[in-house]
C-alpha positions as CSV (number, residue, x, y, z in Angstrom):
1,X,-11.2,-5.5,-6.8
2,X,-13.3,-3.9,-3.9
3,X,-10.4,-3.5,-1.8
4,X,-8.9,-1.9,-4.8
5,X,-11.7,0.6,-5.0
6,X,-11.4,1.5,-1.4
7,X,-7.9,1.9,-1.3
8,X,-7.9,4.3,-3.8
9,X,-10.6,5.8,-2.5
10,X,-8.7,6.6,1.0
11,X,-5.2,7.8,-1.1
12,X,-7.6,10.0,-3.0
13,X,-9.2,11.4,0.0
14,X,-6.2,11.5,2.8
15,X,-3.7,13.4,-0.7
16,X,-7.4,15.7,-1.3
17,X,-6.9,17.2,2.6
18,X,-3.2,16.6,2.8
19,X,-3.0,19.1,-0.2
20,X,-5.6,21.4,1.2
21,X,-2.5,22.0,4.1
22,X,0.4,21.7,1.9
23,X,2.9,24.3,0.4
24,X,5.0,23.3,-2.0
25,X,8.0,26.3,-2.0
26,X,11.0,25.4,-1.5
27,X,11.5,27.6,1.9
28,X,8.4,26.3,3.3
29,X,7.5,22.7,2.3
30,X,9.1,21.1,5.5
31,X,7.4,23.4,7.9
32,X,3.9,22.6,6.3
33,X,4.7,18.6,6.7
34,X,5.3,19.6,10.2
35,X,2.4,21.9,9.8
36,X,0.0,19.3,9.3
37,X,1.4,16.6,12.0
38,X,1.5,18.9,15.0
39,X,-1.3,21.4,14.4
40,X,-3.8,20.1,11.8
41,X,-6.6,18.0,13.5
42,X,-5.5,13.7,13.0
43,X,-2.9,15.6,10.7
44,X,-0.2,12.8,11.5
45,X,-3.0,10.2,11.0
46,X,-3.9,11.3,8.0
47,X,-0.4,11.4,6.9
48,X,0.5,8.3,7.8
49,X,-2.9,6.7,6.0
50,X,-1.4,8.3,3.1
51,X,1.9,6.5,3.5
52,X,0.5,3.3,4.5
53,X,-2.1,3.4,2.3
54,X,0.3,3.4,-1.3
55,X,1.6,0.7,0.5
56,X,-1.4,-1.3,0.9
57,X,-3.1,-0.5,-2.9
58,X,0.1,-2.1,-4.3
59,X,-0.2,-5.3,-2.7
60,X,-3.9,-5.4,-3.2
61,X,-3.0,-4.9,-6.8
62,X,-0.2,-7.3,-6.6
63,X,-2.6,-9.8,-5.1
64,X,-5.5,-8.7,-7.8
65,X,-2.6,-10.0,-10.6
66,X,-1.5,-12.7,-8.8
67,X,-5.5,-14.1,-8.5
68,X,-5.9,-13.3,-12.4
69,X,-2.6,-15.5,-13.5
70,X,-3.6,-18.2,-10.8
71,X,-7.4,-18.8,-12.6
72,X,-6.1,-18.4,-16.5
73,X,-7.7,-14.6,-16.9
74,X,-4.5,-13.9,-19.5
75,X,-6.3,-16.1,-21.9
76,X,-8.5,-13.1,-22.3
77,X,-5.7,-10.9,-24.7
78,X,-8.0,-7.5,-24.6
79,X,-9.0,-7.8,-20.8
80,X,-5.8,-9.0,-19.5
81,X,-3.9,-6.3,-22.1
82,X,-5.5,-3.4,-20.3
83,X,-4.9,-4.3,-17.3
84,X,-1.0,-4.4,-18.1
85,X,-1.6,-0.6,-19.2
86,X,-3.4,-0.2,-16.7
87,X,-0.5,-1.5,-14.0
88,X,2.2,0.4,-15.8
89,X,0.0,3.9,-15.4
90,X,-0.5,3.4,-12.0
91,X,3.4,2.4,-11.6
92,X,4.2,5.4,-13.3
93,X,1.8,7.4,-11.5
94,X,3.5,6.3,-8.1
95,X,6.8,6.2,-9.1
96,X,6.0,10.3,-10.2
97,X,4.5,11.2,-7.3
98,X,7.4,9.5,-4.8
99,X,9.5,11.9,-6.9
100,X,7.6,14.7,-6.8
């Protein structure tokens, strides 16, 4: 769970100044990427946490579902029922921003 926390905590932050640096036009939005990984300050670092770091909350999460089947947690319905919601919002959530 607190591994969890913190990777969401870094995609929050590394999209939050990624975005501050971003254009999304259609003329412009490759020169901004390159934008931010040759002229913004750790700009490629920061890009590349952001990559790294959906990577990284998915197999936390992964892991996080694995430990709850492995000790019996889907014997709570309600608990283990949100947490499915939960899983499919944040799949949805990626899945819209990969496309985006």
């Amino acid at each position: 769970g607190s591994l969890l926390g913190i990777c969401l905590m870094v995609q929050i932050l590394t999209g939050l100044f990624l975005a501050m640096h971003y254009t999304s036009d259609t003329m412009t939005a490759f020169s901004s990427v390159t934008h931010i990984c040759r002229d913004v300050n750790y700009g490629w670092l920061i890009r590349y946490l952001h990559a790294n770091g959906a990577s990284m909350f998915f197999i936390c999460l992964f892991l996080h579902v694995g430990r709850g089947m492995y000790y019996g947690s889907y014997t709570f319905m309600e608990t283990w029922n949100i947490g499915v919601i939960l899983l499919f919002a944040v799949m949805a959530t990626a899945f819209m921003g990969y496309v985006l």
